[in-house]
C-alpha positions as CSV (number, residue, x, y, z in Angstrom):
1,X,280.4,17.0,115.7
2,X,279.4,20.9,116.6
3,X,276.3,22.8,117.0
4,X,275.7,24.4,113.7
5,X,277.1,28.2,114.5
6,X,274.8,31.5,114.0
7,X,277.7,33.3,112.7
8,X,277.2,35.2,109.5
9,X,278.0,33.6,106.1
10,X,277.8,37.3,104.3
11,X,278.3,41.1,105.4
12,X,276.0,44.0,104.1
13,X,277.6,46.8,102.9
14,X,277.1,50.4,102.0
15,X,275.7,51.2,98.3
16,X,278.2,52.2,96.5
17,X,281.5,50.4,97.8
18,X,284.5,51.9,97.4
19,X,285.6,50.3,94.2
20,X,282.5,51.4,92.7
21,X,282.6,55.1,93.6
22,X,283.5,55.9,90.1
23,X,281.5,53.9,88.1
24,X,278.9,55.9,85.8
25,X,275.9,54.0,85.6
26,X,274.2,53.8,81.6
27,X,271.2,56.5,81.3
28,X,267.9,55.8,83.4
29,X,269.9,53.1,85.5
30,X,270.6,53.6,89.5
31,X,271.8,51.7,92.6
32,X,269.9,50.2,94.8
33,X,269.6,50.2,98.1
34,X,271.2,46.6,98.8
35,X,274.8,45.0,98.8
36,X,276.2,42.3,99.8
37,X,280.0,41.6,100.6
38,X,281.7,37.4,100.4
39,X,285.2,36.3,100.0
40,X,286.6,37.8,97.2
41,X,283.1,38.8,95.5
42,X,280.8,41.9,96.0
43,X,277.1,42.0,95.4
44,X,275.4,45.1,94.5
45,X,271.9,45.8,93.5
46,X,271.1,48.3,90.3
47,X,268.4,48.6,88.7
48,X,267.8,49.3,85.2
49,X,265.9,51.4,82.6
50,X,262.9,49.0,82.8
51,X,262.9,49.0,86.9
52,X,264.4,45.5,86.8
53,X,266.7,44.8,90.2
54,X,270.0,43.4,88.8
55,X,273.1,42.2,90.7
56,X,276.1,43.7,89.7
57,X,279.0,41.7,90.6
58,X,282.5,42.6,90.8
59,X,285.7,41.8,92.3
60,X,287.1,44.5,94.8
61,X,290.3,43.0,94.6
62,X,291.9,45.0,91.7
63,X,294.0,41.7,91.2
64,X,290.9,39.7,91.2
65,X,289.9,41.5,87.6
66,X,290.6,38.8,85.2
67,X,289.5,36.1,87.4
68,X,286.1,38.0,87.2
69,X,286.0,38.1,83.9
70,X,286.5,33.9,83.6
71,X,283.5,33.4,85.8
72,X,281.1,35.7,84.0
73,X,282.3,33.8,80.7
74,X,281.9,30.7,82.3
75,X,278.3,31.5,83.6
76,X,277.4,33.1,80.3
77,X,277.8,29.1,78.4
78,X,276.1,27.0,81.7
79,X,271.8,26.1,81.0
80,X,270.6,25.2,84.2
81,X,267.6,26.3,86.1
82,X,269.5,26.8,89.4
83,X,272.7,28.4,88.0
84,X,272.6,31.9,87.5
85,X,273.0,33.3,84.2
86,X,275.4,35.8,82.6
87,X,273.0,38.9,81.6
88,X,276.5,41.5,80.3
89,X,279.8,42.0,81.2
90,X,281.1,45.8,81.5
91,X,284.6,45.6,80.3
92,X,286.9,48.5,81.8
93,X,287.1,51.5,79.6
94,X,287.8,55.1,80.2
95,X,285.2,55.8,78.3
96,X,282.4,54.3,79.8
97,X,283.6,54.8,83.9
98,X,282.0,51.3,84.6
99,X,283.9,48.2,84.6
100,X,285.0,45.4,85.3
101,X,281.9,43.7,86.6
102,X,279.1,41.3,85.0
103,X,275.2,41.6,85.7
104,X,273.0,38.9,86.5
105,X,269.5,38.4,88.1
106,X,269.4,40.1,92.0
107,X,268.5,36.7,93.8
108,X,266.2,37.8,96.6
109,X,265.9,35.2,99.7
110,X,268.4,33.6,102.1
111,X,271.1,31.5,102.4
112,X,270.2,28.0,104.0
113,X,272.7,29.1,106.5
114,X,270.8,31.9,107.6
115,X,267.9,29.9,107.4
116,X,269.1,27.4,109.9
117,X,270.6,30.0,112.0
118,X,267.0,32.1,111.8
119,X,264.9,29.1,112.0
120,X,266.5,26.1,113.6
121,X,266.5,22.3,111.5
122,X,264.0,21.9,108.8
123,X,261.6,19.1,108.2
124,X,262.2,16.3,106.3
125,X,259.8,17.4,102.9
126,X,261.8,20.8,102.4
127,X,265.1,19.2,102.8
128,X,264.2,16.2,100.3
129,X,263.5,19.3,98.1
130,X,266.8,20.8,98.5
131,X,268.8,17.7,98.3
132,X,266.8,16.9,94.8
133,X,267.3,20.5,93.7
134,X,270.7,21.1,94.4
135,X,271.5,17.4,93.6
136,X,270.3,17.5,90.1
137,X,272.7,21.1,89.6
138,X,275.6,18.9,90.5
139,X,274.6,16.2,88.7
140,X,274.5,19.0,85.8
141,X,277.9,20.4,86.3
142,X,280.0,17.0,86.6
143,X,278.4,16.1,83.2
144,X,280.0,18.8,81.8
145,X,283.3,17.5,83.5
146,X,283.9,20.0,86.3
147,X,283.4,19.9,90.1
148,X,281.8,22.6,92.3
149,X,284.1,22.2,95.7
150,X,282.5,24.9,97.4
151,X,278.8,23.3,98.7
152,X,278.2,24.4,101.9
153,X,275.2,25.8,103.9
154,X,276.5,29.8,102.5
155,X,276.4,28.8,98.7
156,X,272.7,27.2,98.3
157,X,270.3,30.3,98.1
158,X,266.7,29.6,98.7
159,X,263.9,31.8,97.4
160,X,260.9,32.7,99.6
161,X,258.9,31.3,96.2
162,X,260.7,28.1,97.5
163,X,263.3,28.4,94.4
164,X,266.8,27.0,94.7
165,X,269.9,29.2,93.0
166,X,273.0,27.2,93.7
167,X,276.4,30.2,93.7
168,X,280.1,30.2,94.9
169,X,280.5,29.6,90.9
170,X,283.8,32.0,91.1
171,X,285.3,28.6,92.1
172,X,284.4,26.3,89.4
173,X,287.2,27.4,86.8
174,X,289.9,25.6,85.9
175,X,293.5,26.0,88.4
176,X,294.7,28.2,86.0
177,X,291.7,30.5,86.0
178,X,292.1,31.2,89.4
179,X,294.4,33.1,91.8
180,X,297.1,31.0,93.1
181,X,297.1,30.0,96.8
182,X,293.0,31.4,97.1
183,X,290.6,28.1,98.3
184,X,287.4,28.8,99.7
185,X,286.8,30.0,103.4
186,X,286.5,26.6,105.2
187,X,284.6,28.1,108.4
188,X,281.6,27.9,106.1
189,X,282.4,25.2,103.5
190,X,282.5,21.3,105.0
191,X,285.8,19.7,104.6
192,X,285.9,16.1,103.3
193,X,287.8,13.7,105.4
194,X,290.3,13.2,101.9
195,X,291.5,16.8,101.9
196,X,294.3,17.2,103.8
197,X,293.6,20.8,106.3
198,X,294.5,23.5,104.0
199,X,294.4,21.5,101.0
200,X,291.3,22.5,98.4
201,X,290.9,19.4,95.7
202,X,287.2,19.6,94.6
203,X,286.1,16.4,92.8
204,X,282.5,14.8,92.2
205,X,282.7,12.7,95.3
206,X,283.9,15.3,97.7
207,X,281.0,17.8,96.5
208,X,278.7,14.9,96.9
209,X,280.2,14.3,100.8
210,X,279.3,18.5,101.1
211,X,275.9,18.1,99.5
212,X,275.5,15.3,102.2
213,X,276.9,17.6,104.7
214,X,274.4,20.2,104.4
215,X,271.2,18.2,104.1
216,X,273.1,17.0,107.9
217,X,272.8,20.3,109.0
218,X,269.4,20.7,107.4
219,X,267.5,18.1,109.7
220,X,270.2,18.1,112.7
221,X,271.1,22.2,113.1
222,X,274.9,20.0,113.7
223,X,277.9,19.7,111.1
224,X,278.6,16.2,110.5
225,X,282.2,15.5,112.0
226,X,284.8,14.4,108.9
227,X,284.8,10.9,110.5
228,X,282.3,8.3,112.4
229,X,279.5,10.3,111.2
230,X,276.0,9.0,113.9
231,X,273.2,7.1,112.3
232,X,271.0,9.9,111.5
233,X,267.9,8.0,113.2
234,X,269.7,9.1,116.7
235,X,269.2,12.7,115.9
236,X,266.5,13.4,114.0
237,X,263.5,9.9,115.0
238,X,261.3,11.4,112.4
239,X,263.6,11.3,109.3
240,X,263.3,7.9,107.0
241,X,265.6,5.1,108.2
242,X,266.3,4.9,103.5
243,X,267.3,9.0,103.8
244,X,269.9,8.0,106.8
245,X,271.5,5.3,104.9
246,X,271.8,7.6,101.6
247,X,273.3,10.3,103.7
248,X,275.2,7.3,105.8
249,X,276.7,6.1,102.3
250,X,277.3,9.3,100.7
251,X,279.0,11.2,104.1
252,X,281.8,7.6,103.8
253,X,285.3,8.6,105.0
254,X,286.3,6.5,101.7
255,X,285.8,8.4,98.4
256,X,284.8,4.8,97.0
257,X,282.1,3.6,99.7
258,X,280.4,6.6,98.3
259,X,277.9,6.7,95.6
260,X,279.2,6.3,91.7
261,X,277.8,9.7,91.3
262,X,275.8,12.6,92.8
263,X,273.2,10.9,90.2
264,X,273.5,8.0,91.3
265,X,272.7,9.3,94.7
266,X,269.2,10.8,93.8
267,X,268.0,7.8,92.0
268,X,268.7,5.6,95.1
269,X,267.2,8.0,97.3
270,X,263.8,8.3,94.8
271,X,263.8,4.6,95.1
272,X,263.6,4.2,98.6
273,X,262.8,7.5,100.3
274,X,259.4,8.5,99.4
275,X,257.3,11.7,101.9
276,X,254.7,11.8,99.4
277,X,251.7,9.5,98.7
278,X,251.9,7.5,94.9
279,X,248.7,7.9,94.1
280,X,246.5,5.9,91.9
281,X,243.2,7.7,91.2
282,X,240.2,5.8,90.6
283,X,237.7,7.0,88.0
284,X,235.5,9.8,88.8
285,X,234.7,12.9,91.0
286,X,234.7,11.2,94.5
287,X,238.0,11.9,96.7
288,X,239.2,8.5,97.7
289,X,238.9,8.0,101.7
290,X,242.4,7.4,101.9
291,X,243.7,10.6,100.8
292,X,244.0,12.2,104.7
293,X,246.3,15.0,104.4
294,X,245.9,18.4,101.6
295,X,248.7,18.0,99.7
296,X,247.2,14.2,98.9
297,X,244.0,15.3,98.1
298,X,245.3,17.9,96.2
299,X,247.9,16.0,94.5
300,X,244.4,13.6,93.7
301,X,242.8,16.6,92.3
302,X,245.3,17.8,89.8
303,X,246.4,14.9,88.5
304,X,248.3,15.2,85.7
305,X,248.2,18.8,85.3
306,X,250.5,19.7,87.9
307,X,253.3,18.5,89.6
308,X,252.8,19.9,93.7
309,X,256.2,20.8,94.7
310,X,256.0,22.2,97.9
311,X,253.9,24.0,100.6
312,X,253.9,27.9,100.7
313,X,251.7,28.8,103.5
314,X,248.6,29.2,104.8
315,X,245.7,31.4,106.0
316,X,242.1,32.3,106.7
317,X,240.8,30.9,103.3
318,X,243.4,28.0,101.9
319,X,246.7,26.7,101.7
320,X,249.1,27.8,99.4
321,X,251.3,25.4,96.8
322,X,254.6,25.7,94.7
323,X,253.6,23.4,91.9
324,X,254.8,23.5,88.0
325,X,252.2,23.8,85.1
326,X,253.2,20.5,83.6
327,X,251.3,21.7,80.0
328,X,253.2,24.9,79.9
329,X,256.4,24.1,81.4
330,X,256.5,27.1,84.1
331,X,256.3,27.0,87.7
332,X,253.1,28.4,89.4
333,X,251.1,28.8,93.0
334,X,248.3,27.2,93.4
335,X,245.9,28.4,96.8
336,X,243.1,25.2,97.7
337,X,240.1,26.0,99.7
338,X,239.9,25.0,103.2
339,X,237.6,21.8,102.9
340,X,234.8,23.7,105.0
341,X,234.9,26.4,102.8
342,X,234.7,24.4,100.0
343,X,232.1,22.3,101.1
344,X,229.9,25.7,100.8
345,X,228.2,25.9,97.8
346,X,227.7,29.7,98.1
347,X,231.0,30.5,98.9
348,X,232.2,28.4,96.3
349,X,230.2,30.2,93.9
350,X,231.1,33.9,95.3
351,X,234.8,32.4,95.0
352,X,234.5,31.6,91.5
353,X,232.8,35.1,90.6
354,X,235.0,37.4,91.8
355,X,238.5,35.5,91.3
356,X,236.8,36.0,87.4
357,X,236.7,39.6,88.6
358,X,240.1,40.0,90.0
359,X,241.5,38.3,87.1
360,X,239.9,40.6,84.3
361,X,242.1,43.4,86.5
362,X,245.2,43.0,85.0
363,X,247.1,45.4,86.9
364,X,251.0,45.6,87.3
365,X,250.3,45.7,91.3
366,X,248.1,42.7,91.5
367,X,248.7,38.7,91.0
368,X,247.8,37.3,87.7
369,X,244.9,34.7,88.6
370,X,245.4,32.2,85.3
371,X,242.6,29.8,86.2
372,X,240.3,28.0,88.6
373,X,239.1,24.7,88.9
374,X,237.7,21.9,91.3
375,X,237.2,18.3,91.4
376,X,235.1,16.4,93.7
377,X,235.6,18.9,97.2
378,X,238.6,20.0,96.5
379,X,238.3,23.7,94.8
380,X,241.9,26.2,93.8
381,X,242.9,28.3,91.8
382,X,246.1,28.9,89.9
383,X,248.6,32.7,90.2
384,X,251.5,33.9,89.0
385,X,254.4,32.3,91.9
386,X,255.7,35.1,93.5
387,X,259.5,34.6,93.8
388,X,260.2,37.0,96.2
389,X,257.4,35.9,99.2
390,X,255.5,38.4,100.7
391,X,256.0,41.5,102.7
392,X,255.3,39.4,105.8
393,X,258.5,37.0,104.9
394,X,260.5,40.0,103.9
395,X,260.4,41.4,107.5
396,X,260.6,38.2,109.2
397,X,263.8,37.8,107.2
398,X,265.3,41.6,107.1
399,X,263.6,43.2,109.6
400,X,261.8,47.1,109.0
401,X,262.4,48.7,105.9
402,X,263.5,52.3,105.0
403,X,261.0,54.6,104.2
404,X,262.6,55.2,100.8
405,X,262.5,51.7,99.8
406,X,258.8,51.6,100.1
407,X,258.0,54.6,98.8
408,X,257.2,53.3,95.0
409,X,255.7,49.9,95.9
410,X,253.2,51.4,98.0
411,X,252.2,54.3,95.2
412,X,251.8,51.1,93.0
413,X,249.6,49.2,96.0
414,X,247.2,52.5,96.1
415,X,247.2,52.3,92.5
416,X,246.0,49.1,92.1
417,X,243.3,49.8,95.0
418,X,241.7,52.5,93.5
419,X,241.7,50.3,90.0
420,X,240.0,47.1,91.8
421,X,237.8,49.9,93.9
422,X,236.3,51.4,90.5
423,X,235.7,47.9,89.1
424,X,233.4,47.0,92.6
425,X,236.2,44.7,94.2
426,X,236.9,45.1,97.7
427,X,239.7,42.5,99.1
428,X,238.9,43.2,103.0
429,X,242.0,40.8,104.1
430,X,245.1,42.8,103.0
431,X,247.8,42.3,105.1
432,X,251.6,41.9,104.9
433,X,251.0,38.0,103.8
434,X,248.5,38.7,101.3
435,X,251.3,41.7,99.2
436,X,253.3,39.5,97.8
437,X,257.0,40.4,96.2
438,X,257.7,39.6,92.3
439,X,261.4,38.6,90.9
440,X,262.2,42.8,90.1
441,X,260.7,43.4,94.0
442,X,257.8,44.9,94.1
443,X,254.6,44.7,95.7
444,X,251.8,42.7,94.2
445,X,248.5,42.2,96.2
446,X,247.4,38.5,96.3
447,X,244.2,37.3,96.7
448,X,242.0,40.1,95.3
449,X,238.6,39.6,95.7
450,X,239.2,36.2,97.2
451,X,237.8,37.6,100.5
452,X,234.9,39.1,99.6
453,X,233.8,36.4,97.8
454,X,233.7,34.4,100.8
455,X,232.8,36.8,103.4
456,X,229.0,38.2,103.5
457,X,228.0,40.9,100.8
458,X,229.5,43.8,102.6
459,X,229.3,43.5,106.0
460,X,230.3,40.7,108.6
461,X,233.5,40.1,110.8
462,X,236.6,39.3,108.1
463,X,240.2,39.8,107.8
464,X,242.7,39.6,110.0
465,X,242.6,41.4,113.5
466,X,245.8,42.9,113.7
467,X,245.1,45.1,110.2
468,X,241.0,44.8,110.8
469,X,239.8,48.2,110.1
470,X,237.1,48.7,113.3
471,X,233.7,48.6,111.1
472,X,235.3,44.8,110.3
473,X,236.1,43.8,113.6
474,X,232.6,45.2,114.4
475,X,230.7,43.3,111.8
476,X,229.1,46.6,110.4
477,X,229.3,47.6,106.3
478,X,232.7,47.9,104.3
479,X,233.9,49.6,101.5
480,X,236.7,51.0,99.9
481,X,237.6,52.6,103.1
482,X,238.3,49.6,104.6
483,X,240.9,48.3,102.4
484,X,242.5,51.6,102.8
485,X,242.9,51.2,106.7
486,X,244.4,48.2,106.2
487,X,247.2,49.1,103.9
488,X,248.1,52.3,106.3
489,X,248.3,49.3,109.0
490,X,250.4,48.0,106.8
491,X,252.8,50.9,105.9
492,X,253.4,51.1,110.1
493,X,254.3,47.7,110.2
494,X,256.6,48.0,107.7
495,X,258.3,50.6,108.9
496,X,257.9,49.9,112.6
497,X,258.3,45.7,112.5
498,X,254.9,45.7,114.5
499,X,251.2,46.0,114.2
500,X,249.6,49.7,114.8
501,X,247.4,48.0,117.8
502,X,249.2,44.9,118.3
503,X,248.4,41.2,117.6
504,X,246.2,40.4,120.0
505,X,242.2,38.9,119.4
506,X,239.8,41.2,118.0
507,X,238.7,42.1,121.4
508,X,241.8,43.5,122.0
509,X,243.0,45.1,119.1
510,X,239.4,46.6,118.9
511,X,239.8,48.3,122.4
512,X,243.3,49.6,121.7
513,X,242.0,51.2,118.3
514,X,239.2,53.0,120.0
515,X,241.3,54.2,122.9
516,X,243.0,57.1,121.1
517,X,246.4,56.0,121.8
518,X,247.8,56.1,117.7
519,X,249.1,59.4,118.4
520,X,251.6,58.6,121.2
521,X,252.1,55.4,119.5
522,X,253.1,57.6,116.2
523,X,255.4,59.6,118.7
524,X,257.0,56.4,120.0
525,X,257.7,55.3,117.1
526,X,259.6,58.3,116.3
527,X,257.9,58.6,112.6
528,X,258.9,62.1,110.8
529,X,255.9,64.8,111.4
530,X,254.7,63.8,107.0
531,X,254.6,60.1,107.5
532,X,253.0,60.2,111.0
533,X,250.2,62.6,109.4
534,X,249.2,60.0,106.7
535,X,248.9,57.5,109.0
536,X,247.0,58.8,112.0
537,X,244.2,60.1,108.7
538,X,245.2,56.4,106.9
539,X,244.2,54.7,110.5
540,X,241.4,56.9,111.8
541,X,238.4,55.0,114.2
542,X,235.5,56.6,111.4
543,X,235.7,56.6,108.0
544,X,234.4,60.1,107.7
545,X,237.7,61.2,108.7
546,X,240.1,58.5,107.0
547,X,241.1,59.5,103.4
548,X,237.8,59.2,100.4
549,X,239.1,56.6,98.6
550,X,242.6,54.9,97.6
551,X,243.2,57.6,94.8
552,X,243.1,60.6,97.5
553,X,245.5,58.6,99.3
554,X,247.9,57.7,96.8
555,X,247.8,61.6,96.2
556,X,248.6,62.5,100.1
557,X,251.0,59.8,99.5
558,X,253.0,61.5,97.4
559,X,252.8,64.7,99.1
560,X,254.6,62.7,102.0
561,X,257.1,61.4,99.5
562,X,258.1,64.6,98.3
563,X,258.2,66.1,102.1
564,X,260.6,63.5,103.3
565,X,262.9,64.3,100.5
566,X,263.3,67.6,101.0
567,X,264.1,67.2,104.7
568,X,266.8,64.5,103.2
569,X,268.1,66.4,100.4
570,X,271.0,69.0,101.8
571,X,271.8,70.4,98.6
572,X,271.6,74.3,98.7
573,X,268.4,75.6,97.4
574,X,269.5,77.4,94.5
575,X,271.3,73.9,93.3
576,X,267.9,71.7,94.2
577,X,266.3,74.3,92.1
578,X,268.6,73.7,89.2
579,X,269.3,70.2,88.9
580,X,265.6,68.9,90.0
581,X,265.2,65.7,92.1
582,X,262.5,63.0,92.1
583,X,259.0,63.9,92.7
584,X,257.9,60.6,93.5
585,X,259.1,56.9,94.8
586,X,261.1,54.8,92.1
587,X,263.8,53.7,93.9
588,X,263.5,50.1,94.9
589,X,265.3,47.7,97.4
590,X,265.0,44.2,99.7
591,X,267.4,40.8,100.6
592,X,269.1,39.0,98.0
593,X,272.8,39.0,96.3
């Protein structure tokens, strides 16, 4: 058995590769900012007509072409909510200058490898969830009589919206679909003990010994040796002695000591390994004493209109759930008040008025709210689940982001400030958890109005210190102003990977924004002259002298947008005078394949 190595499982690559250089894109389309290179596959981002981020995949192997072409018809006939599906395939014509490649949704996230690597072993819920999840896709695929042969750690992608995508799908064709002699890299897929080293032979049983594998890894941050695999109790005391012996059973050196079937595998494990309560409401309104932990009493308190799938964070105000809308049929967030909070009739009733405010919003750059509700204490309400987590998970993930590829979200951010602004809404909490990242990537602000409602009617200490404006960290009146400083704070962390005043207590980040230090912190930093203007007026100590409101922002905004691309465009003058460029920020990025 080995420590479970930090090595990469994928390369990112320059957009456009090579093999792409001569591909014409359809009108109104582009590339984005991401790639992603893996055996025999590359990953590029483009994004189409409607601002949607696609993957374009394609083989650069010119030998590779018609092997392409079998996956993306193979993809095109699968129906499975983790498999991802064919969108078109671009034949190759000399007409068109595209080709061969096939688009399909850009999956934004991480592998579980690079999870583990970032993160160390997970806990027992989340990897119950990923067993289950990828279990039922494999349970899917060996119906239709195929096997997988490639699960490993690098092929199960996980979605910061806590969405499984299982890939590696260029391997489940038949032999004579494939290149001869090609097998998948085995320093990152698990080799069962029955293949020979060297020798690929995917069957249901041996993807059921890798599915078992990974969830190993999962809890342990170790790869299960091939043989004598330890009791699972010896290296992880918390996990279920039931989970050990389905892993125990399924990781057998024998083929046949291991379950009939991957299904066979998940009903055995639902039958004995169990991390959440059963629970059997009584009648009424009053929260049964035994319910201790929230996802209990919140599992109590939706009863049968939701299924609570999985924790998605939490902050000042609540907690916040993965859970599917069992009436509709579609996967949603749920946020539940802090049982203090709730217990506040006031705040409960300013929570109720303006989530019916930020919901009449309807902006592009804001959360849907769809509904709110309480029983007994327990108050939530229910959002659009954002796929692609929040801007605080992005850069804990990927690290700071290019000026360019923020460019458009935050014009859409200001926009949907000044809109909220107009309609008497101030949030007074934005900060990088609270802008939350849709399925096309971009910014959404979460929680709009949320704390307002359940701070004091415009004045009071609120949000959080590290993007405070100082009248919030002060306790004196806010107003549109406010929201403002925080989204410039936001824009330097962005770009910078760290708060404008650090994230220290108030006290602290009080005294460093009254000491006058932004401009040799801007200098530091090493921010172009534009951007490091908007910001020292975005983060100024008085409001007098920060910008009037979000719409003279989003204005100066732009004006730094199109200053940075004229210091990045070297075309001659006469030709940027001809040919035009972009006046403002549409281009798009983020993580993902």
């Amino acid at each position: 058995m080995s420590q479970f190595a930090p090595t990469s499982d994928q390369r990112h690559t320059a957009s456009p590769p090579p093999h792409l250089e001569a591909w014409s894109l359809p009108p109104g389309w582009s590339w984005g900012a991401e790639a992603i290179l893996r055996e025999h596959r590359h990953y590029q981002e483009v994004v189409d007509a409607l601002g949607r981020s696609l993957s374009l995949v394609s083989a650069p192997d010119p030998s590779h072409d018609e092997w392409l072409q079998h996956e993306a018809r193979a993809l095109a006939h699968r129906n499975h909510p983790s498999v991802p599906t064919t969108y078109h395939y671009w034949a190759s014509y000399e007409e068109s200058r595209r080709g061969p490649g096939y688009l399909r949704r850009w999956i934004g996230g991480e592998t579980v490898f690079s999870r583990i690597s970032r993160l160390g072993p997970d806990d027992v819920p989340f990897a119950l969830q990923v067993l289950r999840e990828a279990g039922s896709t494999l349970a899917y695929l060996h119906d239709t009589g195929a096997a997988h042969g490639a699960i490993s750690a690098s092929t199960v992608w996980l979605t910061p919206g806590g969405r499984l995508w299982l890939l590696g799908w260029e391997w489940v064709l038949p032999r004579d679909q494939r290149p001869a002699g090609l097998q998948p890299d085995a320093a990152h897929t698990p080799w069962p003990p029955e293949w020979a080293p060297g020798e690929w032979r995917p069957t249901p049983a041996s993807d059921q010994w890798q599915l078992a594998a990974m969830l190993f890894t999962m809890l342990t941050g170790e790869t299960p040796p091939e043989r004598a695999v330890p009791p699972l109790s010896l290296l992880r005391p918390d996990c279920p002695l039931a989970l050990g012996a389905v892993l125990e059973r399924a990781l057998a050196t024998d083929p046949a000591d291991r379950f009939p079937s991957v299904a066979a595998m998940l009903r055995d494990m639902d039958r004995h390994v169990s991390v959440r309560p059963v629970l059997i409401a009584p009648e009424g309104d009053e929260l049964p004493a035994a319910l201790d932990s929230a996802e209990a009493r919140l599992r109590w308190a939706t009863a049968d209109d939701y299924e609570i799938l999985s924790p998605l964070g939490k902050g000042m105000f609540g907690s916040v759930w993965r859970a599917r809308d069992l009436s509709l049929a579609r996967e949603v967030a749920i946020k539940v008040l802090h049982p203090h909070i709730a217990r506040d009739d006031v705040a409960v009733a300013r929570f109720r008025r303006e989530a019916r405010l930020a919901a009449q919003l309807a902006h592009a750059a804001i959360v849907p709210i769809y509904d709110t509700d309480s029983r007994g204490d327990i108050v939530w309400y229910t959002m659009e689940l954002a796929e692609g987590g929040s801007v605080a998970s992005l850069l804990s993930r990927s690290g700071p982001r290019s000026f360019e590829e923020i460019a458009p979200q935050v014009d859409e951010v200001l926009e949907a400030l000044h809109a909220a602004h107009t309609s008497g809404i101030i949030h007074r909490d934005l900060k990088p958890e609270n802008i939350l990242i849709d399925r096309y990537r971009r910014w959404r602000i979460g929680d709009f109005g949320i704390a307002y409602a359940l701070g004091e009617e415009g004045a009071g200490t609120s949000g959080t210190p590290s993007f405070a404006a100082p009248e919030q960290l002060l306790g004196e009146a806010q107003g549109p102003a406010t929201d403002c400083y925080a989204l410039a704070s936001i824009v330097y962390f962005v770009v910078t990977g760290r708060a404008p005043f650090g994230d220290g207590r108030a006290e602290t980040v009080l005294a460093q924004q009254l000491s006058n230090t932004l401009p040799a912190r801007l200098l530091e930093e090493g921010l172009p002259g534009a951007l490091a203007d908007w910001l020292q007026r975005g983060l100024a100590v008085r409001v007098e002298d920060r910008f009037e409101d979000a719409l003279e922002m989003r204005v100066a905004w732009r004006e730094v947008v199109r200053a940075m691309r004229r210091v990045e465009d070297v075309r001659p003058w006469w030709r940027r005078l001809i040919e035009g460029g972009q006046e403002d920020g549409t281009s798009e990025p983020p993580s993902g394949w």
